[in-house]
Structure formats: C-alpha cells, structure tokens
N, CA, C and O atoms as a MOPAC input file, in Angstrom:
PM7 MOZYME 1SCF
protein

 N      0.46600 1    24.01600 1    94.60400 1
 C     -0.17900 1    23.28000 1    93.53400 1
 C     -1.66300 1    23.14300 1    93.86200 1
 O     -1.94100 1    22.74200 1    94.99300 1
 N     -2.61900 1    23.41900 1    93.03700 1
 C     -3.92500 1    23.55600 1    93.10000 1
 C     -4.41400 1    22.22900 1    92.94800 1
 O     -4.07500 1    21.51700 1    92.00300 1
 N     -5.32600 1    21.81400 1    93.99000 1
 C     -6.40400 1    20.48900 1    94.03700 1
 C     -6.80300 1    20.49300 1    92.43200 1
 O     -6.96800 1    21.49400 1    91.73500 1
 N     -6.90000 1    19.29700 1    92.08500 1
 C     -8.10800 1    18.99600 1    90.90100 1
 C     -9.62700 1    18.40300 1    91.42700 1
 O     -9.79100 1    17.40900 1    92.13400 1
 N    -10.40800 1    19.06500 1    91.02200 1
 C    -11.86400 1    18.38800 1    91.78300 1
 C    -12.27800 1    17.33400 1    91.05900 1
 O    -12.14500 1    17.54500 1    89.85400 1
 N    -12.70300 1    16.33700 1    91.31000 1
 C    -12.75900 1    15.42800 1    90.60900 1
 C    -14.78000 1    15.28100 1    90.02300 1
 O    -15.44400 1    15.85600 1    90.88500 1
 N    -15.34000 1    14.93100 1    89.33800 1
 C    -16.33200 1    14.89600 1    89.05700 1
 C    -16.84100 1    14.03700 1    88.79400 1
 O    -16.61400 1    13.37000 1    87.78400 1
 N    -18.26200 1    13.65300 1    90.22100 1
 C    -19.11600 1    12.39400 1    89.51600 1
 C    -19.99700 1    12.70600 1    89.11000 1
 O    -20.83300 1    13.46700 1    89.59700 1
 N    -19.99100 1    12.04500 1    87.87700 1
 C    -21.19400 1    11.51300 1    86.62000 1
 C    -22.42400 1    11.18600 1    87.26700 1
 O    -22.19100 1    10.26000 1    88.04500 1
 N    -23.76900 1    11.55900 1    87.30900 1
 C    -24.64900 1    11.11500 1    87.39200 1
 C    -24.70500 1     9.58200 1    87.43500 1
 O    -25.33900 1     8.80400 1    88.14700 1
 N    -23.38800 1     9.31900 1    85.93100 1
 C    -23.54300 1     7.55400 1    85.59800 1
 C    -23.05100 1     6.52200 1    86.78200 1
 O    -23.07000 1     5.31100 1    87.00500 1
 N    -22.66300 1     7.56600 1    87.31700 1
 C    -21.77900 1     6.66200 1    88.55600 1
 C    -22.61000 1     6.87400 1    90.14000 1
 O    -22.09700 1     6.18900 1    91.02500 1
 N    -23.44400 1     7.46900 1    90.44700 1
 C    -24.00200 1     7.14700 1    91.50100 1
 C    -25.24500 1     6.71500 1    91.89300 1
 O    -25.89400 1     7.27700 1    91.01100 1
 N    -25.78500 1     6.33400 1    92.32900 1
 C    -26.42100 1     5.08000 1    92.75400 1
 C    -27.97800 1     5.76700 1    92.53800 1
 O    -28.22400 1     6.93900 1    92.82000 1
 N    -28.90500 1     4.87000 1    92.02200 1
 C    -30.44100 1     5.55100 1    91.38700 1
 C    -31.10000 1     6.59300 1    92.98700 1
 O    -31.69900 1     7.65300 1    92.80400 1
 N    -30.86700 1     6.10000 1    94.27200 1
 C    -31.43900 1     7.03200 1    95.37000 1
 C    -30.82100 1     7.74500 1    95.22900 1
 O    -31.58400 1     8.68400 1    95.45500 1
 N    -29.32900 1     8.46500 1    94.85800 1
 C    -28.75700 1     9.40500 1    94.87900 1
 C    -29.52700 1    10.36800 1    93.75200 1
 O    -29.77100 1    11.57300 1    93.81300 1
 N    -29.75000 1     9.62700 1    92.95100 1
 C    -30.26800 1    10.85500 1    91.99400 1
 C    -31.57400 1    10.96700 1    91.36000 1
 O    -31.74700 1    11.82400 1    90.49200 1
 N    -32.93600 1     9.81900 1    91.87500 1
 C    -34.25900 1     9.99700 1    91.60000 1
 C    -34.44300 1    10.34300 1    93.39600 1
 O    -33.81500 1     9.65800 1    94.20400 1
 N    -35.13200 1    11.18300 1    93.73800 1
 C    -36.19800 1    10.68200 1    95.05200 1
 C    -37.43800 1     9.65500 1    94.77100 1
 O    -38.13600 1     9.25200 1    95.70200 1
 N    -37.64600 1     9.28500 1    93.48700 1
 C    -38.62100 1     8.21300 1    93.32900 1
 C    -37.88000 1     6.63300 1    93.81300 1
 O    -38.40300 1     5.72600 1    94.46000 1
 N    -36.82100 1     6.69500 1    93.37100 1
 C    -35.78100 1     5.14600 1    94.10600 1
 C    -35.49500 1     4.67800 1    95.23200 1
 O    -35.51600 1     5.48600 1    96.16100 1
 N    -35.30100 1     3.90000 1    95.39900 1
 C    -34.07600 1     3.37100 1    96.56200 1
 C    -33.28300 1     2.54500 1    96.43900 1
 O    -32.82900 1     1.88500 1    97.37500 1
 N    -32.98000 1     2.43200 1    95.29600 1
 C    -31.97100 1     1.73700 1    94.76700 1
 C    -30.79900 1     1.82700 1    94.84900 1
 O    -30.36600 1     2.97900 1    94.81600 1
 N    -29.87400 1     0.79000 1    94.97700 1
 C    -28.32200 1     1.30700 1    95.20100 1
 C    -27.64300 1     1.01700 1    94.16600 1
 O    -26.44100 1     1.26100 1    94.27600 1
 N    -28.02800 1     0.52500 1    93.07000 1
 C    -28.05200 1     0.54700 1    91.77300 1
 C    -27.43200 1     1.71500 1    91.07400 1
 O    -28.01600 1     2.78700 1    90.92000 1
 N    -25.99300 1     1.40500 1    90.58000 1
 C    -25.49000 1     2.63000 1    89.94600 1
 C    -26.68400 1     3.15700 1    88.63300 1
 O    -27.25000 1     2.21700 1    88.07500 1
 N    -27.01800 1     4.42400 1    88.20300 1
 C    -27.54400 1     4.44800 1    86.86100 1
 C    -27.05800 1     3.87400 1    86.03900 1
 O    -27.71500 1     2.89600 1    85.68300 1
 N    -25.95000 1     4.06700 1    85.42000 1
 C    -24.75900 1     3.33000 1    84.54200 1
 C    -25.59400 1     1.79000 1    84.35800 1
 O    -26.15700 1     1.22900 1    83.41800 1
 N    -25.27500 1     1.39500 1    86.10600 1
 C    -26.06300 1    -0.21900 1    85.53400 1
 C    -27.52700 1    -0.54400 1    85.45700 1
 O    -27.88200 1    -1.58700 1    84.90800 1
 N    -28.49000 1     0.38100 1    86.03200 1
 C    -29.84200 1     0.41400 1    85.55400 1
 C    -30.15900 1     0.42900 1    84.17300 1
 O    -30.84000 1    -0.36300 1    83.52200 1
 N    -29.46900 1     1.60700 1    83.77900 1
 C    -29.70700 1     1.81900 1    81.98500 1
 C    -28.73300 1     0.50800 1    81.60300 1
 O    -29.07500 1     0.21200 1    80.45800 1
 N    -28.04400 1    -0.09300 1    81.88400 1
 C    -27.56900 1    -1.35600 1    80.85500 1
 C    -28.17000 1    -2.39000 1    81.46000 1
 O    -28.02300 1    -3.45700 1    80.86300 1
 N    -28.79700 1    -2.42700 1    82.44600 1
 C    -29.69200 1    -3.72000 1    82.54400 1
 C    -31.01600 1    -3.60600 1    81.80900 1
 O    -31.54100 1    -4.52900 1    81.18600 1
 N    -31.60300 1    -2.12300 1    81.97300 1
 C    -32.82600 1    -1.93200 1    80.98800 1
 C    -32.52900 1    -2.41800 1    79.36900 1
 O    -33.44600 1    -3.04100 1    78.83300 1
 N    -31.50500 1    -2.20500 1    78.70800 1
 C    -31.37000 1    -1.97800 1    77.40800 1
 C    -31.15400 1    -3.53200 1    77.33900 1
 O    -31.88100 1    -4.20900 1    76.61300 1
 N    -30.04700 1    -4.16000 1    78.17400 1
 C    -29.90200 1    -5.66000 1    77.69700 1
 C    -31.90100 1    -6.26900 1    77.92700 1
 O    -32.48400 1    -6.76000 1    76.96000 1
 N    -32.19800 1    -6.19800 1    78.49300 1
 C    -33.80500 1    -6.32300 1    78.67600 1
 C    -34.40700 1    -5.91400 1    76.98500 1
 O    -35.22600 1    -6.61700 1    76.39500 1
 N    -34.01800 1    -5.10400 1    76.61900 1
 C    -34.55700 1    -4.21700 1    75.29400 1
 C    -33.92500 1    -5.06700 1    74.42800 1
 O    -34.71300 1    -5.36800 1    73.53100 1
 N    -32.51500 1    -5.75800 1    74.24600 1
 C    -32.00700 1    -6.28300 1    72.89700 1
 C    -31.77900 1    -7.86000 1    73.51600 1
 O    -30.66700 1    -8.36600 1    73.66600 1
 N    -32.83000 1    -8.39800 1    73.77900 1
 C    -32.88700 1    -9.62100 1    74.38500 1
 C    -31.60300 1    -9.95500 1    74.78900 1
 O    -31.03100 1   -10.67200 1    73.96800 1
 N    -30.89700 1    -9.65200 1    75.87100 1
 C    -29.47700 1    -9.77000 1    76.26100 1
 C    -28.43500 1   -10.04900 1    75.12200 1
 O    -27.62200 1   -10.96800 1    75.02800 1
 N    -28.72100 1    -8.86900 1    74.18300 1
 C    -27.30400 1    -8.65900 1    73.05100 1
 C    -26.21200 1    -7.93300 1    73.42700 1
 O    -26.13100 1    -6.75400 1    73.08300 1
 N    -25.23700 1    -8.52400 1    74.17100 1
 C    -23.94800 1    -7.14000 1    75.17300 1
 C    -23.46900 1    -6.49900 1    73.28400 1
 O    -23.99400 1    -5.38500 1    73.30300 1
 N    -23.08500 1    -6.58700 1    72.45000 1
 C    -23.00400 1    -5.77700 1    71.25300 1
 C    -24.01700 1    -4.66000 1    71.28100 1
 O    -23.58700 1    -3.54200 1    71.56800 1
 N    -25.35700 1    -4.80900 1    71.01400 1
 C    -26.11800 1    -3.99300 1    70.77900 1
 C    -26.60500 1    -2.72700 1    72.11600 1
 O    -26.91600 1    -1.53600 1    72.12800 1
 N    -26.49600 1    -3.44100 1    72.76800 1
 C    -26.13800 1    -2.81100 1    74.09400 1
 C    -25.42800 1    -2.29400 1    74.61400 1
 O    -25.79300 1    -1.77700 1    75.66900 1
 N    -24.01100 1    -2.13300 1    74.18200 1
 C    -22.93300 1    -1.36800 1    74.09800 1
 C    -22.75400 1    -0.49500 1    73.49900 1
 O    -22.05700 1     0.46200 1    73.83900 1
 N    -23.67700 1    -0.69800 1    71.88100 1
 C    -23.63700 1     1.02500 1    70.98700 1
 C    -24.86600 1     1.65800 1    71.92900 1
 O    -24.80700 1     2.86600 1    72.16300 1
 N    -25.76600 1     1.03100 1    72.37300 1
 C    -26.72400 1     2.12900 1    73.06000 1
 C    -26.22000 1     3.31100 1    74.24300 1
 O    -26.53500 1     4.46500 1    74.53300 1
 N    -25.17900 1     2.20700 1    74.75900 1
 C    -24.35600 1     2.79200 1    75.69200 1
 C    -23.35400 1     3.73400 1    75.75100 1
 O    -23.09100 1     4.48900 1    76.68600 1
 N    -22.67600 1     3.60500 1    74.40200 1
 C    -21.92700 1     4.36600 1    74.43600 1
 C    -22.01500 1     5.62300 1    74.32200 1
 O    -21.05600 1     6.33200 1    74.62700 1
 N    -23.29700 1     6.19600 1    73.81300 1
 C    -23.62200 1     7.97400 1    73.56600 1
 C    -23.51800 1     8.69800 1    74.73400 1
 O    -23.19400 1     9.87400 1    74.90000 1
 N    -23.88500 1     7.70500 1    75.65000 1
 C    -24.19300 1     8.58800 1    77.06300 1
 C    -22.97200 1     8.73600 1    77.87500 1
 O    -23.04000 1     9.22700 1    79.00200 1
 N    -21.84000 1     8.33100 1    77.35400 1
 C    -20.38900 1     8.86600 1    77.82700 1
 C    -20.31600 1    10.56400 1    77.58300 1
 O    -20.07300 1    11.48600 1    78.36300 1
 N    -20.57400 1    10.53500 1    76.43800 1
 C    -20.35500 1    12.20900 1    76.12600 1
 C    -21.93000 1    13.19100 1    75.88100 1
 O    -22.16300 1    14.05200 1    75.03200 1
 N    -22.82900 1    12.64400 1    76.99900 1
 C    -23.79700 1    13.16500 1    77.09300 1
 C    -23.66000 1    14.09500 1    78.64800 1
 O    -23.04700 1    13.76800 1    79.66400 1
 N    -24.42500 1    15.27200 1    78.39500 1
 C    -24.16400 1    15.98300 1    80.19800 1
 C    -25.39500 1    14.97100 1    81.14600 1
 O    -26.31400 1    14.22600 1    80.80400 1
 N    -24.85400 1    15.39900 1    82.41500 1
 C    -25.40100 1    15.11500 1    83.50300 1
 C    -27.08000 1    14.90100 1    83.73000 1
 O    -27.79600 1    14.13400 1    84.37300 1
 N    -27.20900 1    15.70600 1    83.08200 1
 C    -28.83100 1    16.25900 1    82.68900 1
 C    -29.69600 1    15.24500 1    81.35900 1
 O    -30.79700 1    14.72800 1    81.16900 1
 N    -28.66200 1    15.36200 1    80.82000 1
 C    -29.43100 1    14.63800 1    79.70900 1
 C    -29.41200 1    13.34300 1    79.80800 1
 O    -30.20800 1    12.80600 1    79.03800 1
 N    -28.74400 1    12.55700 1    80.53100 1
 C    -28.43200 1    11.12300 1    81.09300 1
 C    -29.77000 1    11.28300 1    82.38200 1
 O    -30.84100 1    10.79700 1    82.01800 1
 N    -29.76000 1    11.77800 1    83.49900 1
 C    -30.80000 1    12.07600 1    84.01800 1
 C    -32.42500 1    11.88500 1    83.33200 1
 O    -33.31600 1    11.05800 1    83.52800 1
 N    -32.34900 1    12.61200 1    82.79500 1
 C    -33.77000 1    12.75200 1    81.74600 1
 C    -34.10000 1    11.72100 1    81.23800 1
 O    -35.29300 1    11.41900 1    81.21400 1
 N    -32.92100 1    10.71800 1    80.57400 1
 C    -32.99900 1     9.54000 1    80.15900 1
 C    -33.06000 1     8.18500 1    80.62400 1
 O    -33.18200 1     7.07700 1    80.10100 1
 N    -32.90400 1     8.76300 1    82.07700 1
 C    -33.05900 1     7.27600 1    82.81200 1
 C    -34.09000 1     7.40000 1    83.42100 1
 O    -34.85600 1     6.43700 1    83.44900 1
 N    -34.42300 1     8.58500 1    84.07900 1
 C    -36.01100 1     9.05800 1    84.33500 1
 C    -37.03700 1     8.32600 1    83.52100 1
 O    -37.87600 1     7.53900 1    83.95800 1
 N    -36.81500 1     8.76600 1    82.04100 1
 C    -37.98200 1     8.51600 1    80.74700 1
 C    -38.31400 1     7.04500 1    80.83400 1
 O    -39.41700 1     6.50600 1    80.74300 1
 N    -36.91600 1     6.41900 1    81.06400 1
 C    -37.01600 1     4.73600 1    80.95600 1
 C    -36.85200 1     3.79200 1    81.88000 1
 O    -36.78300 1     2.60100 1    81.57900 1
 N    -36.76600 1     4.27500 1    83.20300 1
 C    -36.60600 1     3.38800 1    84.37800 1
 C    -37.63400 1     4.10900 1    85.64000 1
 O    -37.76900 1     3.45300 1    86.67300 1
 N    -38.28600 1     5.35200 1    85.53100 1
 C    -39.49300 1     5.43000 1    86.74100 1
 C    -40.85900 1     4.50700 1    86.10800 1
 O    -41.46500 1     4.37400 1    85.04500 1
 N    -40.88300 1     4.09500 1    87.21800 1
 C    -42.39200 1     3.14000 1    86.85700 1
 C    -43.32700 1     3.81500 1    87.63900 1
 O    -44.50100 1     3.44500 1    87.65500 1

C-alpha cells in the first residue's frame, strides 16, 4: 500500500518559514486574519468571507497575498 504525502499549505506554516523578511512564528493563516480583523474593526463575520477565498487559492497566490499586506 502506497504512502499518501500529506501537504502543507503555505496557510499553515509559520511567517519565518515562508518570508526571509520575518521571524515570526506566527502561522500565515493567523497573520492574514489578524490583519483583516484590524481591516473590519474586529468584525469575525466579515473576516471570515475575506478568509474564506484563500482555502481554494494555490500556495503562491496566498504567498503573494500576505507578502502585499503584511511586509512592512
């Protein structure tokens, strides 16, 4: 019976894992929902449709997007 490889999400590992600008141990996942609750004056509703696109977004494009809105 053949292994299944399992695959982590960009969303799931920690901002040093995936900027060299960070050192954060900060999953992305929760960077981008702490940025956005910041953005909809802590609305968890409105903040949850923002959230949800980036489930079925690739690796890359979640990348790009946390880049755009969380390097200072």
């Amino acid at each position: 019976m053949a292994a299944v490889a399992e695959k982590t999400l960009v969303l799931d590992k920690t901002m040093a894992e995936v900027f060299d600008w960070s050192d954060s141990d900060t999953p992305v996942r929760d960077a981008l929902w702490n940025f956005y609750m910041e953005q909809n004056n802590h609305d968890t509703i409105k903040t949850e449709e923002q959230m949800k696109p980036l489930l079925d977004q690739s690796d890359d494009e979640v990348k790009a997007l946390a880049e755009k809105l969380l390097k200072k």
